[in-house]
C-alpha positions in Angstrom: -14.8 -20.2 -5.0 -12.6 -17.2 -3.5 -12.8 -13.7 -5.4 -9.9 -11.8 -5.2 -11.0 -8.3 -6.0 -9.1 -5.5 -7.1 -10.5 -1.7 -6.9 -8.0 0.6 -9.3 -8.0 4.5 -9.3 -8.9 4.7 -13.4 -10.3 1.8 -15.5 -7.0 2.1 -17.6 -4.9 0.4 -14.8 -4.3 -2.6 -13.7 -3.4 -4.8 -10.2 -0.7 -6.9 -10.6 -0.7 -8.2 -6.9 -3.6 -10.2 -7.3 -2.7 -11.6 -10.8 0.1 -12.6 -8.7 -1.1 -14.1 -5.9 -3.6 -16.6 -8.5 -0.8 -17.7 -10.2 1.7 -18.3 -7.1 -1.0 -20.4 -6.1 -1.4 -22.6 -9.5 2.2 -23.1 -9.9 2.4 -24.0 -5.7 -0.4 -26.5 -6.3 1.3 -28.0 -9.4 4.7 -28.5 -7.7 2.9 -29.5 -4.0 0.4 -31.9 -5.6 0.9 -32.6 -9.4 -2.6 -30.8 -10.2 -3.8 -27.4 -10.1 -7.2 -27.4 -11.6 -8.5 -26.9 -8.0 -6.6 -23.8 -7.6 -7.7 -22.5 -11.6 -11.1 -22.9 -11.3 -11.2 -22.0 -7.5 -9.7 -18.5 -7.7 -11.2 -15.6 -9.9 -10.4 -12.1 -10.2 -12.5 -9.3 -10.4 -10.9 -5.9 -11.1 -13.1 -2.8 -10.6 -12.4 0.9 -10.5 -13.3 3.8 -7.7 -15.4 5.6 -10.6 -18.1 2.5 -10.2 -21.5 2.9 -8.4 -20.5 0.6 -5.3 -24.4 -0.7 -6.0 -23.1 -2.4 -9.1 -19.7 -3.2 -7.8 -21.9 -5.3 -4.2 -24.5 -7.2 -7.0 -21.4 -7.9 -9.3 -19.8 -9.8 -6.3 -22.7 -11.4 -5.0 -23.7 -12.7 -8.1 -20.9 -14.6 -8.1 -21.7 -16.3 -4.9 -18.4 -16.7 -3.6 -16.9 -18.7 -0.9 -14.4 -16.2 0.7 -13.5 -12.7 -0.5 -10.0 -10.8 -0.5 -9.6 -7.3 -0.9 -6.5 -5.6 -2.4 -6.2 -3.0 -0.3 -4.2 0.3 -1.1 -4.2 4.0 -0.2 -6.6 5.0 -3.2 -9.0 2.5 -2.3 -9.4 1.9 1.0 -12.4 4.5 1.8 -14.4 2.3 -1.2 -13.4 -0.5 0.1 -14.5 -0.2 3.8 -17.8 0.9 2.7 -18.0 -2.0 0.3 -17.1 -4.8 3.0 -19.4 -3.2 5.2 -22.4 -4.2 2.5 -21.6 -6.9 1.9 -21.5 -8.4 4.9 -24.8 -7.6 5.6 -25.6 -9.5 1.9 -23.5 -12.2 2.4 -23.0 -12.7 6.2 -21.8 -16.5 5.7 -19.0 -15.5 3.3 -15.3 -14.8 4.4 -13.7 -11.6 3.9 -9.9 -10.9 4.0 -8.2 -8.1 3.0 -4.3 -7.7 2.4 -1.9 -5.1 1.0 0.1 -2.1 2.1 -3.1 -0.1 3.3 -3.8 -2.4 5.8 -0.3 -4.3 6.6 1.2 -1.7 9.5 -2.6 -1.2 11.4 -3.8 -4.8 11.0 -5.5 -5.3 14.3 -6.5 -1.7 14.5 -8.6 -3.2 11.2 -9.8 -6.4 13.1 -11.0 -4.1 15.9 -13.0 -1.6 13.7 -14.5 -4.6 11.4 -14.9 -7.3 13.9 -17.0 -9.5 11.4 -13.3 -10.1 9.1 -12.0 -13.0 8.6 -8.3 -11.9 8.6 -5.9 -9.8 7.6 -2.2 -11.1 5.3 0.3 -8.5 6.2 3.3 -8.0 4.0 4.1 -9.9 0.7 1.6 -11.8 0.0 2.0 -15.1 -2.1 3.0 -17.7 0.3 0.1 -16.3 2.8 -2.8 -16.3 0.1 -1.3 -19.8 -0.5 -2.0 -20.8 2.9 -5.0 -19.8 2.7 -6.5 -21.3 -0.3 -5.8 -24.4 0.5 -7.6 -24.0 3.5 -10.7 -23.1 1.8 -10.1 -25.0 -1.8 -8.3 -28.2 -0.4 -8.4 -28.8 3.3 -12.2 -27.2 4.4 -14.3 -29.9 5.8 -17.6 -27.9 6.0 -16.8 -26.4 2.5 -18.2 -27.6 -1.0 -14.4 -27.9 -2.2 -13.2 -30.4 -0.1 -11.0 -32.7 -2.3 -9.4 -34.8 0.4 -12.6 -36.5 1.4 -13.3 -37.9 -2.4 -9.8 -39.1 -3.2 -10.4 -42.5 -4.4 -7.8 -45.4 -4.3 -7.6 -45.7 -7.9 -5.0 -44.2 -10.3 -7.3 -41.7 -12.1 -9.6 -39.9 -10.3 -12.6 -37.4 -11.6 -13.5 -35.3 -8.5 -17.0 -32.5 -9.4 -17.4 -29.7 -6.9 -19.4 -26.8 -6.8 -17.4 -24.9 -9.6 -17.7 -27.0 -11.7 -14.1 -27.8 -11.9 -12.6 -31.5 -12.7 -9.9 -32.4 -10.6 -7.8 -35.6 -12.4 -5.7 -36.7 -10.1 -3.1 -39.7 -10.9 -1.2 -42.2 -8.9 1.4 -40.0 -8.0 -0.6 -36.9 -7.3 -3.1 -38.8 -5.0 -0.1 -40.2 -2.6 1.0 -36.3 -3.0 -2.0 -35.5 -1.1 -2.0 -34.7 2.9 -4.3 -35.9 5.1 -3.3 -33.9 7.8 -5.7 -30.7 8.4 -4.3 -27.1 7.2 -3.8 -25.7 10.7 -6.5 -23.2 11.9 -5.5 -19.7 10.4 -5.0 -17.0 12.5 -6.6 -13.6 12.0 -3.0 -12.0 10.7 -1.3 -14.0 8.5 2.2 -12.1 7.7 4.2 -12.4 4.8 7.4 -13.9 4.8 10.6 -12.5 4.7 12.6 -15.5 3.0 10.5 -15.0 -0.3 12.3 -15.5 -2.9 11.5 -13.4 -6.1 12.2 -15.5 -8.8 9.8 -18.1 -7.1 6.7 -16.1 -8.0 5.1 -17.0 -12.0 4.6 -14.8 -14.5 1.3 -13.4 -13.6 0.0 -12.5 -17.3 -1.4 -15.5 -18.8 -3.5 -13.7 -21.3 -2.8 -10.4 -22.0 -5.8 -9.6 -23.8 -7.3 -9.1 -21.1 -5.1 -6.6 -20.7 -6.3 -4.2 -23.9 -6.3 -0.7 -23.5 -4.9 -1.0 -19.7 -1.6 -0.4 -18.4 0.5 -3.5 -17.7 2.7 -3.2 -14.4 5.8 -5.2 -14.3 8.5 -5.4 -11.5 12.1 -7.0 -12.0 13.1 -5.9 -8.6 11.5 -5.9 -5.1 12.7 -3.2 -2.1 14.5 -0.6 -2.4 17.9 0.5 -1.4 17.1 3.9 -0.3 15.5 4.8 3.4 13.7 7.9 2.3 11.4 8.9 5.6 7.9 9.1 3.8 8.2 6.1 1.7 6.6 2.4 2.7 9.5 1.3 0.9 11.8 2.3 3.5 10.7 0.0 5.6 12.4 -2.8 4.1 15.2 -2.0 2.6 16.1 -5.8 1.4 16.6 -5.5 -2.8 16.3 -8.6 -4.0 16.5 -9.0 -8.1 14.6 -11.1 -10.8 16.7 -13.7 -12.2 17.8 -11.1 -15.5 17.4 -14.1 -18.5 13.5 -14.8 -16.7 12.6 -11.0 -17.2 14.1 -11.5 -20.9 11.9 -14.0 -21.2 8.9 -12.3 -19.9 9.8 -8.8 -21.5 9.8 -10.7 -24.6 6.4 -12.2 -24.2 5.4 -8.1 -24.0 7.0 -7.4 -27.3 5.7 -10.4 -28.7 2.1 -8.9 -28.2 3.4 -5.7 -29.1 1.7 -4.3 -25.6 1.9 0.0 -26.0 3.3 0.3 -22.4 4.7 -1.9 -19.8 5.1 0.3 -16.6 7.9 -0.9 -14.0 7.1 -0.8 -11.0 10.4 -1.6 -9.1 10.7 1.1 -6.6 14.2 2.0 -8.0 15.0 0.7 -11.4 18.5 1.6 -11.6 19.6 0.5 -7.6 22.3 -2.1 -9.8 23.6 -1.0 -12.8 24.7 -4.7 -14.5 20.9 -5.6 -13.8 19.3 -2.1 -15.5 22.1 -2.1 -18.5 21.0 -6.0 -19.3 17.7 -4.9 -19.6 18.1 -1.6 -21.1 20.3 -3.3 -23.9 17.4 -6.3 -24.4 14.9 -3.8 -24.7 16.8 -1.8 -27.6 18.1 -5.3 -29.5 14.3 -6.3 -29.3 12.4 -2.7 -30.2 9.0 -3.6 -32.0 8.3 0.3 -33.0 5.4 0.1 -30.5 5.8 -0.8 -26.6 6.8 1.9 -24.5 9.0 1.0 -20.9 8.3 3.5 -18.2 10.8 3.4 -15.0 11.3 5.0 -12.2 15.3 6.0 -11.2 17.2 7.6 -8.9 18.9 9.9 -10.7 22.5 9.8 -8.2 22.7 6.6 -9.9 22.5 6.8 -13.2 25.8 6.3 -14.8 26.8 7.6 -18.2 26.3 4.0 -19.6 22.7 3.9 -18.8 23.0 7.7 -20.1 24.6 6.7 -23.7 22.3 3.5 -24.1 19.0 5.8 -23.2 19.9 8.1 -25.8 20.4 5.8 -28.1 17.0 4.2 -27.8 14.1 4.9 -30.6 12.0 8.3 -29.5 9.4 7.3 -27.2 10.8 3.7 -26.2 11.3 5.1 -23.1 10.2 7.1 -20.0 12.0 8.1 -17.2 10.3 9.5 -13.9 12.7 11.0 -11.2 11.7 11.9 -7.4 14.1 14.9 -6.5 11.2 16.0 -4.0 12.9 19.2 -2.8 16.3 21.0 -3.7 16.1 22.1 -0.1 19.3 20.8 1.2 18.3 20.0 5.2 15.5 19.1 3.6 17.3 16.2 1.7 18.9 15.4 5.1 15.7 15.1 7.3 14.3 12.7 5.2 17.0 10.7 4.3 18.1 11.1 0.9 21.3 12.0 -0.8 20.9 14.1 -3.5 23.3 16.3 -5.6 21.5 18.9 -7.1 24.4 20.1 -9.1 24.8 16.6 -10.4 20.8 16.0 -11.1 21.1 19.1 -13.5 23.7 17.5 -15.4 22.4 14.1 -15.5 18.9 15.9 -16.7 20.8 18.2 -19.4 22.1 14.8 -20.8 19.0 13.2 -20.6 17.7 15.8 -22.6 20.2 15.9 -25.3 19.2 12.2 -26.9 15.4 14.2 -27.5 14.3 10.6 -27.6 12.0 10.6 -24.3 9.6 12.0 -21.8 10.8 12.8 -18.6 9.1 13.4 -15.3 10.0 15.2 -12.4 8.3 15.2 -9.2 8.4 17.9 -6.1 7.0 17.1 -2.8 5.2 19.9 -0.5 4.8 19.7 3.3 8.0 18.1 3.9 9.9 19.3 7.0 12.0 22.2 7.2 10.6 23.5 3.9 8.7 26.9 4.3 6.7 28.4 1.2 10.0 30.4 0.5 12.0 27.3 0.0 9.6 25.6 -2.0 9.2 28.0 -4.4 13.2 27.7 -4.8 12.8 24.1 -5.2 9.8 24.6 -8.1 12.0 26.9 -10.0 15.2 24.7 -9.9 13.7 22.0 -11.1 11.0 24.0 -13.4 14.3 25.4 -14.9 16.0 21.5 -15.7 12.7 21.5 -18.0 11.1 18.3 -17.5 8.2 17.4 -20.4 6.4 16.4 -17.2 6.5 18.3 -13.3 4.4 16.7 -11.1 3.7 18.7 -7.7 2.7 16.4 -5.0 1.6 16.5 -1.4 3.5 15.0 1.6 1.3 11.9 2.2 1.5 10.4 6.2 1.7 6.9 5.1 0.8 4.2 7.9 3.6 2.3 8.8 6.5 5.3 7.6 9.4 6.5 9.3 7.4 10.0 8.6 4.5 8.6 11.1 6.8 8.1 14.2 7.7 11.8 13.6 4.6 13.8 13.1 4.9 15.5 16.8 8.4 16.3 16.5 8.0 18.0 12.6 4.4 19.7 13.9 2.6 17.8 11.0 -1.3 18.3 10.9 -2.6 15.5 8.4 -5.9 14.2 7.5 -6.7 10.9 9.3 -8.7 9.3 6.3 -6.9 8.4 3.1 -4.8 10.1 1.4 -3.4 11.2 4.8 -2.6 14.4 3.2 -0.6 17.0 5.3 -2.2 20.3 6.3 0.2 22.2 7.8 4.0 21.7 9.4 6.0 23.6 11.9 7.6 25.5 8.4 4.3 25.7 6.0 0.7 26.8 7.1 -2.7 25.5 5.3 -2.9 29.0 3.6 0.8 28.0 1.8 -0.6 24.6 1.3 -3.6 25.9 -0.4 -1.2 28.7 -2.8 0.5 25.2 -3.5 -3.0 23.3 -4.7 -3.6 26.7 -6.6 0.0 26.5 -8.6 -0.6 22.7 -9.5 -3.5 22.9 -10.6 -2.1 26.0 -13.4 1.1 23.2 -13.9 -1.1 20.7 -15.0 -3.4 22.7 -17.5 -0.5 24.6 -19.2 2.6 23.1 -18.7 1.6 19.1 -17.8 -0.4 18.7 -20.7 2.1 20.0 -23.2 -0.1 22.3 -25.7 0.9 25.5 -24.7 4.4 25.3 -25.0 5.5 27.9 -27.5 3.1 30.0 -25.3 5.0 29.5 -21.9 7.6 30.2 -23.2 7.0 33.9 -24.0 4.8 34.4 -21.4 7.6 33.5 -18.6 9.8 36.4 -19.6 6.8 38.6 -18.2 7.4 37.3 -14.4 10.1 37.3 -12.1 10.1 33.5 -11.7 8.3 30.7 -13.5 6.5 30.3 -9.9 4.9 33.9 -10.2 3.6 32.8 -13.2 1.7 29.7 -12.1 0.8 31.4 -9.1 -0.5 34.8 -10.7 -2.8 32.4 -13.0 -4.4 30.5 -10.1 -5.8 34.0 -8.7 
């Protein structure tokens, strides 16, 4: 059996990857050999969260006896993760461990050096390499319990039994589907490839009551137009779409269940306008009074269309969440993106006028040429658009960025375990860094969480700027 195993930040969220990657895998069997029960019963997921005791999280997994593990591997999990494949090595030394995923796609053999004892490492999108590699283990392993090519019989119907338990039937057709030939030896990196086509990949939801009381993650779209220096994304910058009436059709499977929130995860929502109006109009015609959307947009692109139809929508259909990152203009030019501040205060007054939905706004800290001075600019243009939501992050050195090749040149100190957090720049010392933590931390008591609105709003016209007043209550 192979365990792919997800590790999420908070028990309320979900990973979509690997839901993915099992049901590429069944569809891929189905079409390559007329069956698939080898790859249903053969692949499980197990979806934990950082919160766990790793103790129970290691005898969880073992318990399950598995023939070869794969990790999901992202920047919030990684440190639980290396400690966890560490154990269970030890536990387990005959089993196989992989891990894939963003975390450990641009440093893959730096991974294969430090944990000598993986298997392997799939780099990049990762359907048609998880593929390959279940059928080595489920289909094509001599020395493994799975091993359907050796009991193929001659006759029309077959009934294979393995280890899980799982009957294979296997007609006429099916059985001259099979290969003989051996899946060649895999190497260590398996990397994703670049042809993929989107629409190719299933539905990965199957049963969403599984899903109950957890986000559901959704993505029509895959890339991202944009080049933005500190973003993965940026790295490739290929967009390629979801066939628009096969998210209907999945978007409607969602209202059907009357799900409370389906959260997109396409890195721009709105990078072409026919594909965002389609959905924003199928999503209005087919309003159940319950599910909420949440995208992410780049708000140079929103056109007063998408505007109109937004505001149209029932209150709380909708989310919108908007990077503008900085209002520091060489800023905006350092790391790539083109951004009209004059025009995002427009587009966020209209926004704001259809009172309909929650909008977040997010500022970035450590980013180059922006001293403490210019970020307190930045907070109080965009504390001034008035977003329900201002999120105040931290310029994250992401493995693999444009933003890594530049650390030197930009004088950026950063942790070197995750999150890769930045501690000081040529423009901003730890001690601004730190007056930063100090002011989001007041953000997200009193102005994130929304009670103590009518209170803020008095209270501001006792300091100079909205900043002083974050910053005088962190003292």
């Amino acid at each position: 059996m192979i365990l792919l195993v997800a590790v999420n930040a908070k028990y309320v969220h979900s990973n979509p990857a690997v839901y993915y990657l099992r049901s590429y895998c069944i569809t891929k069997a189905k079409e390559e050999y007329g069956d698939a029960s080898l790859m249903e019963a053969g692949i499980e997921i197990a979806e934990f969260n950082i919160n766990r005791i790793r103790e129970e999280v290691l005898r969880e997994i073992y318990l399950k006896k598995p023939q070869m593990i794969a990790f999901s591997c992202y920047l919030w999990n990684i440190a639980y993760v290396k400690a966890l494949i560490g154990d269970l090595h030890k536990i387990l030394p005959e089993v196989d461990i992989w891990l894939g995923g963003p975390e450990v796609s641009f440093d893959a053999n730096e991974y294969l050096e430090k944990f000598p004892f993986l298997r392997g490492i799939m780099s990049g999108e990762g359907e048609k390499s998880f593929y390959r590699v279940a059928k080595h283990y489920l289909v094509n392993k001599e020395d493994g319990a799975l091993n359907v090519l050796a009991n193929i019989q001659t006759n029309a119907d077959v009934n294979v039994n393995t280890d899980i338990n799982a009957n294979v039937n296997i007609d006429a057709n099916a059985k001259n589907n099979f290969s003989t030939d051996k899946v060649e030896s895999l190497p260590r990196i398996l990397y994703g490839d670049e042809d993929m086509d989107f629409d190719d990949v299933p539905f990965p939801y199957d049963n969403l009551d599984n899903f109950k009381n957890r986000i559901i993650y959704y993505e029509t779209s895959r890339g991202c137009p944009f080049k933005c220096e500190y973003c993965l994304s940026s790295v490739d910058r290929r967009v390629r779409l979801r066939n628009i009436e096969l998210v209907k059709k999945e978007l409607k499977i969602f209202l059907d269940a009357k799900v409370p929130q389906v959260k997109f995860v396409d890195r721009t929502f709105n990078c072409n306008k026919a594909h965002t109006m389609q959905i924003l109009e199928f999503i209005k015609a087919n309003d159940n009074g319950i599910t909420n959307f949440h995208f992410e947009m780049a708000a140079e692109l929103i056109s007063e269309d998408e505007i109109e139809i937004m505001n149209s929508l029932r209150p709380g259909q909708i989310q919108l969440e908007i990077g503008v990152q900085t209002t520091n203009l060489k800023t905006l030019e350092a790391i790539n993106r083109k951004s009209d501040i004059d025009k995002l205060r427009k587009i966020v007054k209209r926004l704001r006028e259809g009172k309909n939905m929650h909008l977040h706004l997010d500022l970035i800290a450590g980013l180059p040429y922006e001293d403490i001075t210019s970020f307190r600019k930045s907070f109080n243009d965009v504390y001034s658009m008035k977003p329900d939501d201002l999120q105040l992050g931290f310029l994250k050195i992401l493995k693999g960025s444009p933003m890594e090749k530049r650390v030197e040149e930009y004088g950026i100190v950063y942790s070197f375990e995750t999150p890769y957090e930045v501690l000081s720049t040529k423009w901003i010392s730890f001690d601004d860094l730190m007056e930063l933590k100090g002011v989001e931390e007041m953000l997200e008591v009193y102005h994130n969480s929304g009670q103590f609105t009518c209170s803020l709003e008095i209270i501001e016209r006792l300091f100079e700027t909205p900043y002083d007043l974050y910053h005088a209550l962190s003292l």
